[in-house]
Every structure is written in structure tokens, then in C-alpha cells.
C-alpha positions in Angstrom: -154.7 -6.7 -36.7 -154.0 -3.6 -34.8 -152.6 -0.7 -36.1 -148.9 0.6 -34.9 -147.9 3.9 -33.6 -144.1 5.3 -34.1 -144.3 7.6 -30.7 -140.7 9.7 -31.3 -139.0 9.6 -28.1 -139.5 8.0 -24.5 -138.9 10.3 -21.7 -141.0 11.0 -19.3 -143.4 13.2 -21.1 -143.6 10.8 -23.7 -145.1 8.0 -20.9 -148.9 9.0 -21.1 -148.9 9.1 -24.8 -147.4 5.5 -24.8 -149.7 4.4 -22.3 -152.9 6.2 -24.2 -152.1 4.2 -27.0 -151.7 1.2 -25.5 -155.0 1.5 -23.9 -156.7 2.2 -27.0 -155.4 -1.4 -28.1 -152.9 0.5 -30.8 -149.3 -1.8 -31.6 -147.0 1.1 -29.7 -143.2 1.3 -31.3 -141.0 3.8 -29.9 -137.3 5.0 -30.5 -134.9 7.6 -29.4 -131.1 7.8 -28.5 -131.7 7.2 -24.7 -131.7 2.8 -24.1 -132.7 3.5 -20.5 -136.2 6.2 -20.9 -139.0 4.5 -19.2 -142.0 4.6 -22.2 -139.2 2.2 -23.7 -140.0 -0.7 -21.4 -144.0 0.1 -22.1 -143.6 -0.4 -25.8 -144.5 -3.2 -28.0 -141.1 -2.5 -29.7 -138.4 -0.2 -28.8 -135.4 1.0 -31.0 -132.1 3.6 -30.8 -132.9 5.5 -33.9 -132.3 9.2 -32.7 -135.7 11.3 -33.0 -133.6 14.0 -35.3 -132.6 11.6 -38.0 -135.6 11.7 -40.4 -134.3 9.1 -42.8 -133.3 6.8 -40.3 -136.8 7.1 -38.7 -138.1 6.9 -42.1 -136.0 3.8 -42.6 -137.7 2.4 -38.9 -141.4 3.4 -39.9 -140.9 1.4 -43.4 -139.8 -1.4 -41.6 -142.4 -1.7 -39.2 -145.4 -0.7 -41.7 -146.4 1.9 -39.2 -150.2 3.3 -39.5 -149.4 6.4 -37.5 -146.5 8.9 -36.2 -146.6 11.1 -32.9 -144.1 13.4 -31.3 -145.4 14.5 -28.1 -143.9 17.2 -25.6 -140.7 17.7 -27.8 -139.8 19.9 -30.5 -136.8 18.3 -32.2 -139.1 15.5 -32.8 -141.5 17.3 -34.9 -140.0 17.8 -38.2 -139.1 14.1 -38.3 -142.7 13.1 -37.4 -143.7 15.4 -39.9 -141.3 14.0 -42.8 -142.3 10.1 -42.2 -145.7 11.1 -42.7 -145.7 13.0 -45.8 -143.6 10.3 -46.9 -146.0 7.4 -45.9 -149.4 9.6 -46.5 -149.7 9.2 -43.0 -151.7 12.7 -40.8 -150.0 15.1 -39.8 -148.5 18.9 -40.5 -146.2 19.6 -43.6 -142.4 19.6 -43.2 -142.1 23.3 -43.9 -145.3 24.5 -41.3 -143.1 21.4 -39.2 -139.8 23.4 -39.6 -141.0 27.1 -39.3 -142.5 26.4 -35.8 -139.9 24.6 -34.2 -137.0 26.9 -36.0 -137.3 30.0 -33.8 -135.7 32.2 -35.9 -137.8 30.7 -38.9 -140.7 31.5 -36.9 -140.1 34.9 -36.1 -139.1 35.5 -40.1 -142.6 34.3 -40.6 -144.4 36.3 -37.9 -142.6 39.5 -39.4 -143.4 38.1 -43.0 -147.3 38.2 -41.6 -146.9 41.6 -40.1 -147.9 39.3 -36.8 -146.8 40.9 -33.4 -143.3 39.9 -33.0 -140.2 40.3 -30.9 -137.0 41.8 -31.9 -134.5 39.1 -32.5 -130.8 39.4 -33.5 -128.3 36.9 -33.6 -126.5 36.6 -30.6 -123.0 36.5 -32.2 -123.8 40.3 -33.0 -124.8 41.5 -30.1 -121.4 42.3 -28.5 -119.5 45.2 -27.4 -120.6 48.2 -27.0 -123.8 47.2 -29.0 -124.6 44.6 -26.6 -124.4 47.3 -24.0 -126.4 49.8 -25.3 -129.3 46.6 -25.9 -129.4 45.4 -22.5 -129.5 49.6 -21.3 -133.1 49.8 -23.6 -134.7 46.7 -22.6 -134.5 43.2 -21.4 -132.9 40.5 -23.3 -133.5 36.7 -23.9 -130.8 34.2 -25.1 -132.1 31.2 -27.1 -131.2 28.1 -28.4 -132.7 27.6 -32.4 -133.3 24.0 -32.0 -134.4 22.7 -28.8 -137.5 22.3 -26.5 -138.6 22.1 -22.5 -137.1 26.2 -22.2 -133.7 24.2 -22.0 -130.9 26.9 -23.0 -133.5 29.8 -22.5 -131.9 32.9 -20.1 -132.7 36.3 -19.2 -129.9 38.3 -19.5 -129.0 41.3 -18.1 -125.9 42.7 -18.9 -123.1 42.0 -21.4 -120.6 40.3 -19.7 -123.0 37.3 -19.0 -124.5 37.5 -22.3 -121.4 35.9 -23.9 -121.3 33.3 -21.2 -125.2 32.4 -21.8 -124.8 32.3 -25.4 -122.2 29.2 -25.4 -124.6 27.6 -22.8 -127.5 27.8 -25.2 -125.6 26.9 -28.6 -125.2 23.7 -26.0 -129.0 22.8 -25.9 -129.9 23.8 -29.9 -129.6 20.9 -32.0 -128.2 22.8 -35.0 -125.7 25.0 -32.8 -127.1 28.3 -33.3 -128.2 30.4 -30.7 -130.6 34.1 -31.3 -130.8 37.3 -28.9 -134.7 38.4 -28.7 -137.0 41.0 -26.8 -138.2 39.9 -23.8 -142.1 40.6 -24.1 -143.3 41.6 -20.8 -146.9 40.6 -19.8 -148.5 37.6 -18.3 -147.4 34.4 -19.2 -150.0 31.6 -20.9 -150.4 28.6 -22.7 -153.2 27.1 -25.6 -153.8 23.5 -25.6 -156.1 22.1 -28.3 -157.0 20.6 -31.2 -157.7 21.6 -34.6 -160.4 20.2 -36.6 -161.3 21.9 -39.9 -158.7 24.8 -39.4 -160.0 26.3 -36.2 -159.6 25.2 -32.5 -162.8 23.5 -32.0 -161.5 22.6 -28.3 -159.2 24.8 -26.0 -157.7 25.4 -23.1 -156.2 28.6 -22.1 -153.9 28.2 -18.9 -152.5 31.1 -16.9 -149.0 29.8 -17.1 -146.1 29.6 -14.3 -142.9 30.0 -14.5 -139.1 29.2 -12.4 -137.5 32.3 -11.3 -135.1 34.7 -13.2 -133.0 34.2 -15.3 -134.6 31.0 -16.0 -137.8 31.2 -17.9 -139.4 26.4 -17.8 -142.7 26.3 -17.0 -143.5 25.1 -13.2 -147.0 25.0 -13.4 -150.4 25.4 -15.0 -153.8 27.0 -13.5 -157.3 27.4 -15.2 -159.2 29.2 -15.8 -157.5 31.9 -16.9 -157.5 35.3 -15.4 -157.5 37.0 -18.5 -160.8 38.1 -19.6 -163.2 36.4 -22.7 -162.2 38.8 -24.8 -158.3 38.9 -24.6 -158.8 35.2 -24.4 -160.9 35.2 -28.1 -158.4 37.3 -29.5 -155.3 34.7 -28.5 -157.4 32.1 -30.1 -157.9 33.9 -33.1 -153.9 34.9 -33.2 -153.6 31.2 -32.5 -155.8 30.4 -35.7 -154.7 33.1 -37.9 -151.2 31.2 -38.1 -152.8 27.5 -38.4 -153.9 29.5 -41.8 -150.8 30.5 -42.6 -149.4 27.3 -42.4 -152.3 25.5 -43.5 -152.6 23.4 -40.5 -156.1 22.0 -40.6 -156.3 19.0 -38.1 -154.4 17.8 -34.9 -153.0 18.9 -31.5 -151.5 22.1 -31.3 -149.4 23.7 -28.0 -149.1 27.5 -27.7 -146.9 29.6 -25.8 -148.2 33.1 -25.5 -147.6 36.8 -24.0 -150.2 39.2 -23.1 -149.6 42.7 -22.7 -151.1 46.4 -22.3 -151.0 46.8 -25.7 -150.3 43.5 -27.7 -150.9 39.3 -27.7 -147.6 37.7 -29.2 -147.5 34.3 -30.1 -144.1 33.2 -28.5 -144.0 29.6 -29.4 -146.8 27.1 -31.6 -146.0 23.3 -32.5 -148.1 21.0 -33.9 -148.0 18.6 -31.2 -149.5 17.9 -27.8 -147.7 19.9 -25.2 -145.5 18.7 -22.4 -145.6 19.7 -19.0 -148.9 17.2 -18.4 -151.0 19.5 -20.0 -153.0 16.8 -21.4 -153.3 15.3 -17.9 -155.3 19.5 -17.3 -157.0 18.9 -20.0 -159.0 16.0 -19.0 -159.5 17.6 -15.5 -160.9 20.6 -16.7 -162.4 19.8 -19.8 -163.4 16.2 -19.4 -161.9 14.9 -22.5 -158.7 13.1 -22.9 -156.8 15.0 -25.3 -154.2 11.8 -26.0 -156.6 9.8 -26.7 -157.5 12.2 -29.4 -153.8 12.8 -30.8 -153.3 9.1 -31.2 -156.7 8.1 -33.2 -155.8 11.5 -35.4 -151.8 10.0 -35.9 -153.5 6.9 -37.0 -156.2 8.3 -39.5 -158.9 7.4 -37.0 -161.9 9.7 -36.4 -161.9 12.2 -33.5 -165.0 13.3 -32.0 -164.8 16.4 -29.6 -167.7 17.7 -27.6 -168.6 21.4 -27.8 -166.3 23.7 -25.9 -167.2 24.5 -22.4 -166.0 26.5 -19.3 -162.5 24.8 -17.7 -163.3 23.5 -14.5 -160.9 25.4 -11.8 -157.8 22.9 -11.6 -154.1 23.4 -11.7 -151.0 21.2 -12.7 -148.1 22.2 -10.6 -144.6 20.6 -11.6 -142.3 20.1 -8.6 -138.5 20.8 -8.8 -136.3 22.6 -6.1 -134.1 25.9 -6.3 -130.5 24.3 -6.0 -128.8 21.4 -7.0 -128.7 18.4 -3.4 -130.0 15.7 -2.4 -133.7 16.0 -2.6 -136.4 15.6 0.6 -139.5 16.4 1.2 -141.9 15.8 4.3 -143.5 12.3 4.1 -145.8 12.2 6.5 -147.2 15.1 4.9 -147.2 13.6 1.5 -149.1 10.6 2.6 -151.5 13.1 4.3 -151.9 15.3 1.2 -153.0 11.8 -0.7 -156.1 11.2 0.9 -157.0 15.5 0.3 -160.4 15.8 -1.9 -158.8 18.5 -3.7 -155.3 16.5 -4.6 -156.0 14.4 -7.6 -152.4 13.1 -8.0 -148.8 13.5 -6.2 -146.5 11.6 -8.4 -142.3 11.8 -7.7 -140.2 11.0 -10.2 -137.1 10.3 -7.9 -136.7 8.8 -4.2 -135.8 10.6 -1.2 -132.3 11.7 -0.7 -131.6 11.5 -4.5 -129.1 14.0 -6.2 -130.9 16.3 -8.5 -130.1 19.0 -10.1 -131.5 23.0 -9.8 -134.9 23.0 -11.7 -133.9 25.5 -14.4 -135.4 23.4 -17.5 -137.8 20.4 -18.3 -135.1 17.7 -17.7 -135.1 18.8 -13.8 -138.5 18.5 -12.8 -138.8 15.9 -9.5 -142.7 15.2 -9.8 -145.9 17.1 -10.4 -149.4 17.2 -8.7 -153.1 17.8 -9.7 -154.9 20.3 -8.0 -158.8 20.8 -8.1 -161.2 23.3 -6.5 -164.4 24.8 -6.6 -162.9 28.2 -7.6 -159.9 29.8 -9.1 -159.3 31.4 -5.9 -159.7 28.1 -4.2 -156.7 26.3 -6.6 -154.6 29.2 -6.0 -154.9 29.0 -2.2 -154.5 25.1 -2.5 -151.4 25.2 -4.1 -150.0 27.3 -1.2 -150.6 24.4 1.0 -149.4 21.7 -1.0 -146.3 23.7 -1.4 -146.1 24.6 2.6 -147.1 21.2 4.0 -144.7 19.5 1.9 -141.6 21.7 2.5 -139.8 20.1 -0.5 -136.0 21.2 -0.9 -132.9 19.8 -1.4 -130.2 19.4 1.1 
């Protein structure tokens, strides 16, 4: 008899998980508070718990004598993956590592606790006045929701009268309500994929990561290798591994958000999870190992073999969204051109032509994504130019 996977949530990040699992010959179950996600019609069994109600999933995992838990490429869901678990004796982090890296503010408590690099973060209700004023005068400012994931409710702000206005918006995306003012940290802008075996990051990928314009901060895109250097990359990794100690994470996917300045590498977000964005979908490109694959067996208790680490073939994800809210087009003559392109792995669209969408100012408004490989850095770089130029997407 197989074993079953609870997978929290069914969106569409949630889809390759679903469909790794499946593959691997694993019973899938999935549940959320969203009838009409698309990894619901994939599963062997699909259910309306929502992926915030730990007892309820609880209750759901009990009842179908579930081998394994997952929450990839959200957040919200980890603390309840993370409670069914140590409830069952299933893998996976503890509640409290679980809730201190999906809590901002907890996080940044226990980044100051470490003496870890850290922003400054106050609580937005404070910063008002004549105090907001003088803030947004010494530096730049970021409003964020507590509780939430996909950089929904994340703004730059830039003076006080639209800092009120931003925090309501963001108290609107954070599952508990609350919302926090922090430091922007200027530098360049990555990500850490892996997976943890024994404590360390026994396989890695470092992404140079993109981002929508001001004052919106989702991710648009991902491009290896790196620029940064060997060493500033070692040193991530070890800032990376210093909190798995901390939190006594020893095994499992982990996605990292980091910031790398002159003077200073600051861990901006870690979860124990696999990360959204197709990330995994880089992964495999560059590294030549499927990373889900890896996350489900390890859910499920099953063994995990990783090859040694190794140089990231040059490849890029690029996640496709448009500026302003219409009625979305893009050249398809072009598109059906770009498909038959060595370098274009994939062009997948998540909506038809002349579909309403919205601005892409978080994870919820991304219209596709593509897969871009070359034989250099410079190469992907130059290639995503073209994709984007030859096919003109925009909404009317």
C-alpha cells in the first residue's frame, strides 16, 4: 500500500509538488479554503480544511493515517505542517523553529537575540507623526504584514502620509492582523534553495534574485549563477547554517531570502520549506537534481540521496506579470516562435489572451513564467532581453 502525503494548500505553486508526488507513486491528499485551486483536481483526495487551522488539519491527517506532511511555497502553512507532524512523529521542523521563521517580528527578536545582522523593526502603529517623519528623513522604510507569504502586503514607503495608508493594506494580507515598520537593507537581492541533511546545506543554490519595481518588493525572476563572488557566497551559506543551528533544524528543504551589502549579509527571510516562485523547477536545470522529489521522500520518512554540490549551470527562471491592471496580450506568433528556441526550456501562461488581470505587485498576480538556459551568465542575461522584447507582453 502506498504511503499518503497531506500537501497544505493547492495553488499554483503547490502543482509541481502534487504532481512530484504523484509520480513518485505516493497517495496525494490536499486541503485548503479555495474549492476551485487546480492541484485539487490532481489529488487522490481533496478537502476544505483551511491550511491555518492546525487542529482541524490535525483532525484531517488522523483521519486519513497520513505517512507524510508538506507545505510548499507558502508560509501560513508551515506552522500547521509542522504541528501535525510533531503530533504524528512524522519529519519535519519543530513548531517553535516553525513559528519564529514565518513570524517576522519573532524572527527578527531572534536574529537580535543571536547578535545576527538584523534590520531595525518597529511597529508600525508607532511610527506616526512627527516620528514617522523624522524615520522616513534618515532612511528608507518597509511596511510588512506579520503573517503572510508571496511579498503580498510588502511596500516601500517613502513618506508619512502613505505610510498610514500602506499599513491598513498590509494588516490586510497578515493572517494575525499585525503589521511591522523595518529598515530597508540596501544591497543586492538573492535567494538560497537547498536542502539540509545532517545540519548543513549539503546541496545549494544561490540565485541572484529579481525583483517588480518600487514600491513593490515580489520576486519576478531568478538567474544563476550568482554574481556574487565564492566567498560572499560561503559566507551566506554559513549565515544560512548558523541559524538551522539555532533552531535545530537538521534535515529538509529550506528557502532563504537574503541581502548583501558593502559591509554586511542579512538573512531577510528563512522557512523550512521548498520555495515558491519555481525555484525547484531552477534547481533541476542548474543542478540536475529534482529538489521535490527530495522534499516529498523526506515528508514521508523516505531516504534522500543528494549528489555532491557542483557549479549551477547558467539558467534563469523569469516569472511573467505586467505593470497595470487590463486585459492581458502578448504577441503570439512570437510565442510560438520562442517555443522551438534551444535556449527556451518552457513558456507556460497561466491565463488566455485578453483575460483581466491585475498589476503584478505580489505572487497572486503572476500570468506565466519561462525557463531560460545558456552557455554563460552573460548569455541568460541577454536572452531574457529577447524573450521579454519579442514577446511584448502588456495589458490593454
Amino acid at each position: 500500500m502506498s504511503k499518503t502525503l497531506l500537501v497544505l494548500a493547492a495553488s499554483t505553486y503547490q502543482v509541481p509538488t502534487i504532481q512530484a508526488a504523484k509520480a513518485l507513486g505516493y497517495r496525494v491528499v490536499t486541503t485548503d479554503n479555495v474549492a476551485a485551486n487546480p492541484g485539487h483536481a490532481l489529488a487522490d483526495a481533496s478537502f476544505g480544511v483551511d491550511t491555518t487551522d492546525p487542529e482541524g488539519v490535525l483532525a484531517l491527517a488522523r483521519a486519513e493515517r497520513i505517512d507524510g506532511i508538506i507545505a510548499p511555497g507558502t508560509d501560513v502553512a508551515v506552522e500547521t505542517a509542522a504541528y501535525v507532524a510533531e503530533q504524528l512523529g512524522l519529519p519535519g521542523p519543530s513548531v517553535q523553529a516553525a513559528r519564529t521563521l514565518t513570524r517576522k517580528r519573532l524572527f527578527r527578536e531572534f536574529l537580535r537575540d543571536a547578535e545576527l545582522p538584523c534590520p531595525v523593526v518597529l511597529d508600525a502603529a508607532e511610527a506616526t507623526g512627527r516620528k514617522a517623519d523624522s524615520l522616513l528623513r534618515e532612511s528608507r522604510w518597509l511596511v510588512k504584514p506579520n503573517r503572510s507569504s508571496g511579498s503580498k502586503g510588502v511596500f516601500i514607503v517613502d513618506d508619512a502620509a502613505e505610510l498610514g495608508r500602506r499599513v491598513v493594506e498590509s494588516r490586510g494580507f497578515s493572517v494575525d492582523g499585525e503589521a511591522l515598520l523595518e529598515e530597508l537593507v540596501e544591497g543586492t537581492q538573492h535567494t538560497c534553495e537547498g536542502f539540509v541533511q545532517n545540519g548543513r546545506l549539503a546541496l545549494v543554490l544561490v540565485t541572484d534574485r529579481d525583483t517588480v519595481a518600487a514600491p513593490h518588493t515580489a520576486t519576478c525572476g531568478h538567474r544563476v549563477p550568482s554574481r556574487l563572488g565564492e566567498r560572499r557566497q560561503r559566507e551566506a551559506v554559513g549565515a544560512i547554517e548558523q541559524v538551522l543551528r539555532l533552531t535545530n533544524i537538521a534535515s529538509g528543504p529550506v528557502d532563504c531570502d537574503f541581502v548583501v551589502g558593502p559591509e554586511r549579509i542579512v538573512v531577510i527571510e528563512m522557512t523550512p520549506r521548498l520555495g515558491g516562485n519555481s525555484l525547484s523547477r531552477l534547481f533541476e536545470a542548474a543542478l540536475d537534481f529534482d529538489l521535490l522529489a527530495a522534499a516529498v521522500r523526506h515528508a514521508c520518512g523516505d531516504v534522500v540521496s543528494l549528489p555532491p554540490q557542483r557549479r549551477p549551470k547558467p539558467a534563469a527562471i523569469a516569472i511573467l506579470g505586467v505593470e497595470r491592471a487590463g486585459r492581458i496580450a502578448w504577441d503570439a506568433a512570437q510565442a510560438d516562435a520562442l517555443a522551438l528556441e534551444p535556449w527556451l526550456e518552457s513558456l507556460l501562461f497561466d491565463v488566455a489572451q485578453g483575460q483581466q488581470v491585475g498589476a503584478f505587485v505580489n505572487g497572486r498576480h503572476r500570468i506565466g513564467e519561462a525557463l531560460v538556459v545558456g552557455a554563460t551568465r552573460d548569455e541568460v542575461d541577454a536572452r531574457l532581453a529577447e524573450l521579454a522584447r519579442r514577446l511584448h507582453l502588456r495589458a490593454d
